[in-house]
N, C-alpha and C positions, 0 to 999 in steps of 0.2 A: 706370188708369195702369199702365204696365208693368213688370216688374220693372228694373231697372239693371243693366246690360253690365256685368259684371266687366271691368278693365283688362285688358289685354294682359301676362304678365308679361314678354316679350321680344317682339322684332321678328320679323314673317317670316323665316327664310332663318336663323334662330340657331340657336347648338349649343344642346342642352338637354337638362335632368339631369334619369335615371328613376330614383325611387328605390327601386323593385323590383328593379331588376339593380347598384344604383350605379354604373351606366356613364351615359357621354355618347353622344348621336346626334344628329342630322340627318336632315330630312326631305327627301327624293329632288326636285327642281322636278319641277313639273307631277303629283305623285303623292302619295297619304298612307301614302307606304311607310318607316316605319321603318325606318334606318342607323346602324349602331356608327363610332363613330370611334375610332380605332387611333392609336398615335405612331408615331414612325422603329423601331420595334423590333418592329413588327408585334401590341402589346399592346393589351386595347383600356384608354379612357382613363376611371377610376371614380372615385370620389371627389368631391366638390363644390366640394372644395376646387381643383381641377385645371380649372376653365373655362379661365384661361388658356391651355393644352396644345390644349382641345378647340375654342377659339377658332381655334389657328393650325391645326391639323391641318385643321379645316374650309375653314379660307381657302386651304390647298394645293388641297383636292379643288374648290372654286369656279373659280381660275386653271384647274383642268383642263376644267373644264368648259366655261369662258369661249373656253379656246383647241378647243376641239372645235366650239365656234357654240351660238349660239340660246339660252346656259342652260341647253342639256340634253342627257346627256350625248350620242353619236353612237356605236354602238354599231360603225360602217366602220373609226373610227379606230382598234379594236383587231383585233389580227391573231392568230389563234391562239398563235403563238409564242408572244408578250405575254404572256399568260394563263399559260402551260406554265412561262418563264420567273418571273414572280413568283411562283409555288409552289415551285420549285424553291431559288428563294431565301429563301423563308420557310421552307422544310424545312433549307437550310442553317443560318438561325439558332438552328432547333430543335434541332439535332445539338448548337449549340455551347451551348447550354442547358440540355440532357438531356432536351429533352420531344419531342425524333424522334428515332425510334433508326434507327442509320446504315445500315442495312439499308434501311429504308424510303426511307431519301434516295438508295443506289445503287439502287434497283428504280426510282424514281424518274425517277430521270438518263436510267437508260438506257430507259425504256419510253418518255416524254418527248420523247426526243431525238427517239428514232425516230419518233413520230407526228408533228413539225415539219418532218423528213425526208420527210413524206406528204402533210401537208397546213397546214404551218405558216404560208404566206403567205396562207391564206385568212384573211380577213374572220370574226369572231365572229359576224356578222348572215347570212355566207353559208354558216355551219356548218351540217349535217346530221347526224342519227343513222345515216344511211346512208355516211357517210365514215364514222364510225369501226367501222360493221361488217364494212365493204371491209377498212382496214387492216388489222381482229384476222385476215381471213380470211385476207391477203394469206400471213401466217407458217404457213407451212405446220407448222413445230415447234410451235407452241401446241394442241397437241390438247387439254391437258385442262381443264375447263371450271373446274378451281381457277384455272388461268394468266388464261383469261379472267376468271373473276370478280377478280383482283387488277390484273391490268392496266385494268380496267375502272373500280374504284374507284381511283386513282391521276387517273387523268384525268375521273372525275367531283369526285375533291376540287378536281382545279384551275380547274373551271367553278366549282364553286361559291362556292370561297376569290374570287375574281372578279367574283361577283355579291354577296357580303357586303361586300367592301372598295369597293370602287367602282362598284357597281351595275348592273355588267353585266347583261342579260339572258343567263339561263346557258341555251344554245338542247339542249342534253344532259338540260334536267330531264324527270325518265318514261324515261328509257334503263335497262330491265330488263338485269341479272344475271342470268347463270345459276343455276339454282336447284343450289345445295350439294349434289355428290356425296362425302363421305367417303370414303377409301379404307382400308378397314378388314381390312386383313390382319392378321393374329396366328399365331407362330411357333410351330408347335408344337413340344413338349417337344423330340420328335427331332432336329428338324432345330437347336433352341436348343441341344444339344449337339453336329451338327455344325457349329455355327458357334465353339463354343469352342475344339475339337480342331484347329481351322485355323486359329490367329489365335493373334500373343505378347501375351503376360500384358496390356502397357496397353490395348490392345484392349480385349480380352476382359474383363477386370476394369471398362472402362466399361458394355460394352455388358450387360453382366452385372447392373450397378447400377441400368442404365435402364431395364431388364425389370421385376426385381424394385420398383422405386419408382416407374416412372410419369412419371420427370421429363421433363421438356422437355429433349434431350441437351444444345442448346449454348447456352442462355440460362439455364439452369437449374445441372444437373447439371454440367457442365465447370466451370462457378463456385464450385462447393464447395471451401472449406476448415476448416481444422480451428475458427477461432472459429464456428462454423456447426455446430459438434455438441455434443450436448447429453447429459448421462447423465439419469437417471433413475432411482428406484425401480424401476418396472415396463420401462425399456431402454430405448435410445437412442434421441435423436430429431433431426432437424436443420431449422432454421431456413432455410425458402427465399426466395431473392428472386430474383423472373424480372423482366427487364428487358423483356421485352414486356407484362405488365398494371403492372408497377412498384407490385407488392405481395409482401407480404412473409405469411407461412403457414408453421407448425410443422406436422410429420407423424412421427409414430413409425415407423419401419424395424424389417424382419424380423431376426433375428435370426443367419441366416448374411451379411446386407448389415451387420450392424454388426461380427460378426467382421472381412469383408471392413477394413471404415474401420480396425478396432485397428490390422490390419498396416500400411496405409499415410501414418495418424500416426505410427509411426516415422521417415518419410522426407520427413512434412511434419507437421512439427509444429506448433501456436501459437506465433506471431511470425514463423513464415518466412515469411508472405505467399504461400506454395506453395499452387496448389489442390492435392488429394487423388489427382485423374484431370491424369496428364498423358501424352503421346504419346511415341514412344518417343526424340525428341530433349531432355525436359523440358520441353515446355510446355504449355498450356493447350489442350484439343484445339481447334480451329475447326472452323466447319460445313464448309467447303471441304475440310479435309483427313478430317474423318468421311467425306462423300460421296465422295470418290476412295479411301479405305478399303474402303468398303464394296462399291461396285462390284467393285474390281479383286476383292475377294473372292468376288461372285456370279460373276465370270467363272471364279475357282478352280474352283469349286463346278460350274460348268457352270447353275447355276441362271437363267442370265441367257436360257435356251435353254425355261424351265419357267414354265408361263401365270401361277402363283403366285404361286413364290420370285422369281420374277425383281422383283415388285414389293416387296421387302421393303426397306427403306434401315434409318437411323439410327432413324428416328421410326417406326419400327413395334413398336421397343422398349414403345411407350409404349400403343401402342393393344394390346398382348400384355399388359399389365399392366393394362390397362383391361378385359379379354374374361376374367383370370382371376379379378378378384376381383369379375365381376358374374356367372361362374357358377360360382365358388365353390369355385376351384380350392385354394385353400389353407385350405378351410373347409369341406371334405368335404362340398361341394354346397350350401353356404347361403348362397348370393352375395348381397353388399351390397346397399345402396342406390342409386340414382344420385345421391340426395344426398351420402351419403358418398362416393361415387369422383370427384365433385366437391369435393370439398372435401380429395382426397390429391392430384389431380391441378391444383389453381388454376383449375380454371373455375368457370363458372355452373350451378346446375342446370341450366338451357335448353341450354346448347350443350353438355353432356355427355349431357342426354335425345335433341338433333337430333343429335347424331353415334353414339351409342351404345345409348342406349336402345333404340329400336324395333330391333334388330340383335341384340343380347346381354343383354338387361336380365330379369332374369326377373319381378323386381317387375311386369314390363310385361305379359310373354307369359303369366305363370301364371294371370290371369284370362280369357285370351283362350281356355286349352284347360278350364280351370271353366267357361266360359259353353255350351262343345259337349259337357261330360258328361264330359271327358278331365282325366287328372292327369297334368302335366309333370313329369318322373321324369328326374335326373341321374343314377339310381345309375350306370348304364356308363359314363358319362364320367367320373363320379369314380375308378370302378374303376383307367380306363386312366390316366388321369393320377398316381392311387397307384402303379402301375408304372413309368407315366416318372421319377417322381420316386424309385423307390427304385433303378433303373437309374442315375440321375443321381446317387445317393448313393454310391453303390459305385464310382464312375469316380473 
């Protein structure tokens, strides 16, 4: 005799509760593909308590189905727009919740727009990887392959936010990325004092800060204020919080960057709600007005004319501070970790090893010239940078 069929505990076509993720989903018709069900708020719907929620949210995606034919969904009825569209409004509601940062939602808009502009009335099911390689090609200004790789994931999230909510078949899955070029300029001493001797003090005194600490200039560093600093027995340290990982990291600062801080607690002190770095009208710097800074500056400079400098902005401050303390510029040649410059700068070890590491890292190259019989030797770069830096003391 056989064993006995356990019952069913719901009917075909029901919402139903996992209790590994405590979320609700829905099985795809005609498929055994597992589906999140989300409210009006674009959250998804957990709890056991919450069938009700996940009852009606399902019965919404049913009616869409119902009106598409056959029970299943039709993949004609959606139009690229569509797609581009409902991300855009889901990044809207993230803005107003603080989990998309507003930057993300203008790269967004306007990258978006424009590929609806190209190819927006097509059909999901008549989409191509080849139309959106046309388009990227079409901009003649997107040369570097950072642009591409961000314009790229922007409109891979919106295929896929599409294929998780409503089951689109997302026809973009397998559309390779360029593989990560870093642009890893670092400013040498010289020219970090001709950039000070050309530029008034709010300037100079940020860019001055970003060098020496490594911060992220304007999600980071332009946010500082004085509750954000910390004394210490062994010297001061400030408590950071970047709004791109939305975490939060203590680092102790050199010791001419916290002279730097004393002077300018005078002028923003606890309770003024002033950040520390402000522009020369009083305010908060913005990326916008750093990059139009900085340029008009390289044009001073004539640098904008020089295969180098001409690549130097805001954020090379940071990769300058990242190239000195892994060869060990302020530690007479005995450059960090990339653990450690990870963990001054808020990354991961991984993406401080892919961007840095094989470049500057000597933990990395010191075995590479032991393995051919050779000892990797900093003393002359130390040498000269001992002289920039006592030319830099003396100015």
């Amino acid at each position: 005799m056989g064993r006995k069929r356990k019952a069913r505990r719901q009917q075909h076509g029901s919402a139903w509760h996992w209790k590994q993720t405590n979320a609700w989903y829905y099985t795809l018709p005609g498929t055994k593909k597992r589906m999140a069900l989300f409210d009006d708020n674009g959250e998804r719907i957990r709890g056991p308590a919450n069938q009700a929620a996940a009852e009606q949210a399902l019965a919404k995606i049913k009616v869409a189905l119902a009106d598409d034919g056959d029970g299943a969904l039709v993949q004609g009825e959606w139009l690229v727009a569509r797609v581009c569209s409902d991300y855009l409004q889901y990044c809207e509601r993230g803005v107003a919740k603080g989990s998309v940062s507003a930057g993300h939602w203008s790269s967004a808009k306007s990258w978006l727009n424009d590929f609806c502009a190209y190819c927006g009335a097509l059909t999901v099911s008549r989409l191509k990887k080849g139309h959106v390689s046309a388009w990227i090609e079409k901009h003649s200004t997107w040369r570097s392959t950072e642009t591409h790789r961000g314009v790229l994931s922007v409109v891979l999230a919106a295929f896929n936010r599409a294929e998780e909510m409503f089951g689109i078949t997302n026809p973009l899955k397998g559309l390779k990325k360029p593989t990560p070029k870093p642009r890893l300029q670092s400013i040498s001493p010289e020219d970090e004092q001709t950039i000070y001797s050309n530029l008034e003090p709010q300037f100079k005194n940020f860019l001055f800060a970003a060098i020496h600490t490594g911060l992220r200039p304007f999600c980071e560093l332009a946010q500082l204020k004085a509750e954000h600093i910390e004394h210490t027995p062994r010297g001061m340290m400030w408590r950071v919080y970047s709004s791109k990982t939305k975490k939060t990291r203590k680092i102790p600062v050199r010791p001419e960057v916290a002279k730097l801080i004393t002077q300018l607690l005078k002028d923003a002190p606890p309770g003024s709600n002033l950040p520390l770095f402000r522009n020369t009208q009083g305010r908060q710097w913005k990326r916008m007005t750093g990059v139009v800074r900085f340029g008009n500056l390289r044009k001073k400079l004539k640098w904008d004319q020089d295969p180098v400098r001409s690549k130097y902005t805001c954020y090379t401050c940071r990769h300058t501070f990242v190239h000195r303390m892994l060869s060990g510029y302020w530690t007479n040649g005995n450059g960090c970790s990339i653990e450690t410059v990870a963990e001054l700068i808020g990354d991961t070890p991984k993406v401080a090893f892919d961007h840095y590491g094989r470049e500057w890292g000597q933990h990395y190259q010191a075995p590479l010239w032991a393995a051919i019989g050779e000892r990797a030797t900093s003393g002359n770069i130390v040498k000269k940078q001992a002289k920039a830096k006592s030319r830099s003391n003396r100015a």
